[in-house]
C-alpha angles and dihedrals in degrees: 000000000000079000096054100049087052090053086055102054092044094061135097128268119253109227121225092251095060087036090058087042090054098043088244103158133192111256093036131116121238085234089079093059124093119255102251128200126256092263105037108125083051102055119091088185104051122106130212118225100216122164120256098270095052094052092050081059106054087045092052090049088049093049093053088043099060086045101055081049091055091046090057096043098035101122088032136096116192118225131198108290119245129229110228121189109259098004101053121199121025123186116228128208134191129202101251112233124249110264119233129230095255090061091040089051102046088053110066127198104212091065097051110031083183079072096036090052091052085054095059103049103035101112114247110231091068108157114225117228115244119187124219096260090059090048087052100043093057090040088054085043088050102048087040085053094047093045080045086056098046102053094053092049084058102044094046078056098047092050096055108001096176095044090047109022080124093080086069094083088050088060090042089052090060090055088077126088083240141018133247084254095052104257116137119239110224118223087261104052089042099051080042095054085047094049099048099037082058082047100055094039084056081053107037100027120102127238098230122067114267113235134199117268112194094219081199109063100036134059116230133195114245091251095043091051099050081052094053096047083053096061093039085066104033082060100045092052087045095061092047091060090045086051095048092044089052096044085062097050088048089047093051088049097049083049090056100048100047085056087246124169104257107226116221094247098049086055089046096051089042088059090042089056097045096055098039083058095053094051087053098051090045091041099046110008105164090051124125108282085019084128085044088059103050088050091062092039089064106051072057095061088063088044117134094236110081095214094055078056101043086042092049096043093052077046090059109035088055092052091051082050108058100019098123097176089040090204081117088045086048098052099033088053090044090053094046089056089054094052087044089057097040087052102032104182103004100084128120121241094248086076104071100024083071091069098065087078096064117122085237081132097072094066107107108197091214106045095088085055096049089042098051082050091056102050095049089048094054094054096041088062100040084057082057095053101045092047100043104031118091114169104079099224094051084056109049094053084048103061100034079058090054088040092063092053094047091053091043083056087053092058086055083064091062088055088048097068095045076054086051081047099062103036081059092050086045087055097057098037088054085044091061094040109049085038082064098047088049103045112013108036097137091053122113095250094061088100103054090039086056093044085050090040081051096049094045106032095105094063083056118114114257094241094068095051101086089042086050096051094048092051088047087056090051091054093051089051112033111028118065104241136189116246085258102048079052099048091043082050093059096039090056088045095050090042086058089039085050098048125044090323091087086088088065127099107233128118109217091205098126090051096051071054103052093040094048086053100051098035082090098052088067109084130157091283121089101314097055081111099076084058084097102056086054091055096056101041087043082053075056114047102033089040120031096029090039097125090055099060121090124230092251095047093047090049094047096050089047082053092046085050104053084043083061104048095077099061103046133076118277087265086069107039086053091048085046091044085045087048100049086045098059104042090045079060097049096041112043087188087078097064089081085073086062094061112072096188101061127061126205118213122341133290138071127268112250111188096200095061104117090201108088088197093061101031089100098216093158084084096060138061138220101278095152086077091078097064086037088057085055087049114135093221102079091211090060086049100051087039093055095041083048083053094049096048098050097225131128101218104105121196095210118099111260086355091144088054095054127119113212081231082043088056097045087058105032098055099037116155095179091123091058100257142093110278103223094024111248116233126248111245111244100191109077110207095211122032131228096265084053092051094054090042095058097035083052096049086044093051092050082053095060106039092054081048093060093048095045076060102057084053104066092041095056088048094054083047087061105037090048078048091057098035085067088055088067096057128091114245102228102162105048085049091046088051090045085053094052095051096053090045 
């Protein structure tokens, strides 16, 4: 007995794990447990002989504990673990996936009660996992529904507007980020809603302006009513989509001056609006907010983003153009001149380039005389008549007669105020640009205010004139301009000298000067565009002021011409052939500089005078047509030959009617090609048999070439052999001597 307490004491403690596995409970003796081998706690293999109620309990504590284990892992699916470097194993897990019914109805509880256990207690709010195809697939569904919706709210409109004018606030109600029910618009549906309600207005709205009708105090017939109430709506929807679309714009600008970061969708919606509000002013300009609009269309055209300004500006030069009653020109150009004064010097070009498509042209400086003469004339005689006529009938013809011209007269008034219009509109638009030229000259919208003073310079008063072309000359000499501020600058000058300026006395001698000094800085790069402002002010200067410019001066700009022929696009060089030839024609004196043997006067010619009076191109010739007669266009090569051999008859078609501007557009090749397209030649000078035989004789040529060659080759190799046979060796004597010594 004292062994085996010893024994006893000696072992090993059971731990409570292993105690729970082997049913050992706390209050019973160690007689009731079964007598167990040595190694019996190493050994996997070895089975323990226990009686029937202690086996029930081990398999009830491993039920519940597989049990507690699924509970914990319901929802998920273990993977294989991973070995990281420095933390070893790591145990991975994945989300399971719903099952379907299929699956839930194949298995069936009653059979398995493990299952139906797991049933009963897996926990009820379990989220379902979606992927991102299937996001993306329901949010597609859900934009193609509402477009759905939305073309069949317009077409049922369109279809009846007065019956149905209530489905626009359906459509207005798509233009929020949400709906009055709490759905949220996606960008789509929402750019959609605001395309296709501009779309019906252009359709639905009136071209009259809508006025207000009191229902209260006046007494309207059935049909009229229901008219009225029709408008009252259509103007009031109307007004909320004016007021969406604005709130967008606001929103965008309050973004940009507090330095905000702009989001995609509020870009994309800007440039939604903008353009939705451009379409209504072309498509209904004398509407209701049509002047509300332009106000807010013109804090656009000095938008950042150069597409809100290109859009705005095409907006705007559309709208000069085809504005008949002038009272939207009128507003659009007075608010321009606001914004220009509030931001002096930061403006975009787009601004003021709009302006060159005003109808200040239509504006004839003696039609108010000559108007004013008629009418007097016309009463005049009508007083006559009813004093000195006596027989009533005589009278009477006489005067209806009268009558018709008087009223005709009367319709001249009208045209008088769309006269008073545009002098207004002329006003404002010369406001904007001398107060440039004063007090912004070195601002980047100097160059499109002196292309617009260019284009409108004739309808100035005289008196400004003299004041204009001394500015001008400020400009040329003391402000560092750009070769087209400065062409733009001579073309304004020579437009005043050409029209009722040649009363003034000013002699235009310094800008001959400027404008022979920059022809040669234009070339068939970028700048080939301003090829058509020289040739207008060159149809000025060596045509119509012809008489005014010296021998010396014409000669040297024909010179300056054929030089630049050769480094502008085929256009030019036709306007500059069209231009030489007729002058040559108009001035006989010129033909000297088609004879390259006599000279006329002394002196030699210098090309970079900038002088033209004192260039001496009278001692030169055209030498720049020979190039031109080796030209690739086929037109510049029969014009020049035409010009060489001094004869009018042209072989172009409809050469002789040809403007030199004509030239430049009808035969444009910016786009790479031949404009008009030359014709492939049919007829082939030398067959196929005549080709192979030439190509065959010039082969053999070469061929006998080539051995002539190694000839010769192989007779300089033997005679340089034999030439070293001539020679004394004296270093290989002087190393045999060396050895032997």
């Amino acid at each position: 007995m004292a062994k085996l307490k010893k024994k006893s004491i000696k072992a090993k403690p059971i731990s409570k794990a292993r105690q729970s596995v082997l049913g050992f409970q706390k209050g019973k003796t160690k007689s009731s447990a079964a007598v167990k081998p040595k190694n019996a706690f190493h050994s996997k293999k070895t089975a323990f002989k226990t009686p029937a109620d202690r086996v029930e309990e081990m398999e009830e504590t491993y039920r519940r504990k597989v049990l507690a284990e699924m509970k914990e892992h319901d929802n998920v699916n273990h993977l294989l673990p991973i070995k990281v470097k420095g933390k070893g194993l790591i145990n991975r897990f994945a989300p399971k996936q719903s099952r379907t019914k299929v699956d839930a109805s194949a298995a069936d509880p009653a059979d398995d009660p493990l299952a139906s256990d797991v049933t009963c207690q897996r926990p009820l709010n379990v989220h379902e996992t979606v992927s991102l195809t299937d996001i993306l697939l329901k949010r597609e569904e859900e934009i193609r529904e509402k477009q759905f919706y939305i073309g069949t709210v317009c077409a049922a409109l369109l279809e009846n507007p007065e019956a149905r004018i209530e489905n626009v606030s359906s459509l207005l109600d798509l233009l929020n980020e949400q709906t009055r029910d709490g759905t949220i618009n996606f960008l789509a549906v929402r750019k959609t809603a605001m395309i296709s309600l501009v779309e019906v207005f252009k359709d639905i709205v009136p071209e009259y302006r809508i006025g207000i009708v009191d229902k209260e105090q006046q007494k309207l017939k059935k049909d009229t009513l229901a008219r009225v109430n029709f408008e009252n709506k259509l103007l009031a929807y109307y007004k909320q989509l004016l007021t969406h679309m604005e709130s967008v714009i606001s929103n965008y600008t309050r973004k940009l001056n507090r330095s905000e970061k702009q989001s995609i969708e509020t870009r994309q919606l800007l440039e939604m609006a903008v353009q939705c509000m451009c379409d209504l002013v072309l498509t209904h300009p004398y509407f209701n907010y049509s002047p509300n609009i332009i106000q807010v269309l013109v804090l656009m055209l000095n938008n950042t983003k150069e597409t809100i300004r290109k859009t705005v500006h095409a907006c705007f030069s559309s709208l000069f153009k085809t504005d008949t009653r002038l009272d939207l020109t009128h507003h659009t150009v007075r608010h321009i001149n606001m914004l220009m004064k509030k931001k002096q010097r930061n403006v975009f070009p787009e601004m003021i380039s709009c302006l060159k498509n005003l109808q200040i042209n239509r504006i004839n400086m003696n039609e108010d005389v000559l108007l004013e003469l008629k009418k007097q004339k016309l009463e005049k005689q009508k007083s006559y008549v009813i004093n000195m006529s006596r027989k009533e009938r005589k009278r009477k013809k006489k005067l209806q007669e009268l009558e018709k011209d008087i009223f005709e007269t009367k319709a001249e008034e009208s045209k008088q105020v769309v006269r008073r219009k545009l002098t207004e509109i002329s006003k404002l638009t010369f406001m904007i640009y001398f107060k440039i030229l004063k007090c912004y000259p070195d601002s980047k919208v100097l160059s499109v205010t002196l292309e617009g003073l260019s284009k409108f310079a004739h309808t100035m008063n005289i008196e400004f004139y003299a004041d204009l072309v001394e500015l001008l000359n400020n400009l040329l000499e003391n402000v560092e301009l750009g070769y087209r501020e400065q062409l733009h600058c001579i073309q304004t000058v020579f437009i005043i000298l050409s029209g009722q300026g040649e009363v003034l006395n000013i002699d235009p001698a310094r800008f001959y000067s400027h404008f022979y000094k920059n022809l040669l800085y234009v070339n068939a790069g970028k700048n080939h565009e301003d090829m058509e402002t020289i040739l207008r002010t060159l149809d000025i200067i060596l045509f119509k002021r012809r008489r005014n410019v010296t021998y010396h001066r014409y000669v040297s700009f024909v010179k300056r011409l054929s030089t630049l022929c050769l480094q502008v696009l085929p256009n030019g060089s036709l306007g500059l052939i069209s231009l030489i030839r007729s002058c040559i024609h108009m001035n006989q004196k010129l033909d000297i500089l088609l004879d390259t043997e006599t000279v006329v006067g002394s002196g030699k010619f210098d090309p970079f005078n900038e002088e033209p009076e004192f260039a001496n191109a009278n001692c030169t010739a055209l030498y720049e047509s020979s190039c031109m007669l080796r030209h690739y266009h086929p037109t510049i090569r029969k014009m020049i030959t035409n010009v060489l051999k001094n004869s009018d008859t042209v072989p172009v078609n409809a050469g002789r009617t040809l403007t030199p501007g004509e030239f430049y557009t009808a035969y444009n090749c910016s786009e790479m090609v031949f404009n008009p397209a030359i014709p492939h030649s049919t007829n082939v000078k030398y067959g196929k048999h005549h080709r192979n035989l030439i190509a065959t004789t010039l082969s053999n040529r070469q061929m006998l070439k080539n051995l002539h060659k190694m000839k010769n080759i192989q007779k300089n190799v033997n005679s340089n052999d034999r030439s070293k046979e001539l020679y004394y060796n004296y270093f290989a004597e002087y190393a045999k001597r060396s050895k032997v010594c």
